[in-house]
C-alpha positions, 0 to 999 in steps of 0.5 A: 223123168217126169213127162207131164205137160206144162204151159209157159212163157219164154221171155228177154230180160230187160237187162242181164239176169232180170226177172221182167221183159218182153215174151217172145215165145210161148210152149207147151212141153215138159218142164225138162224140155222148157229148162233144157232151152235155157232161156228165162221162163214163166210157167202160165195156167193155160196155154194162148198163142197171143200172149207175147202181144198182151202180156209182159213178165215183170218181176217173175209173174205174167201181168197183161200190158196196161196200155197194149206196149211192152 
């Protein structure tokens, strides 16, 4: 088992299964326990409190939000 800590974003999909929507959580944990939630996911470089505020998930990658809104 690997124990090695990971920063990510958990997300809502826009619709069922898409790979864009707004952050509603982000943790910093294990890979095992980030998958183990089972809500949709984005692995960041860094950890920051604010993300769900300033960023969005759109096809997969995090990208900062042009105008600040979802």
């Amino acid at each position: 088992m690997d124990r090695t800590m990971i920063d990510a974003v958990f997300y809502e999909p826009a619709t069922p299964g898409a790979t864009s929507g707004r952050i509603i959580a982000t943790i910093s944990a294990t890979r095992d326990t980030i998958a183990g939630d089972g809500r949709p996911f984005v692995i960041v470089d860094h950890y920051s409190w604010d993300y769900d505020a300033t960023h969005k998930v759109v096809e997969g990658a995090v990208v900062p939000m042009e105008d600040g809104n979802a």
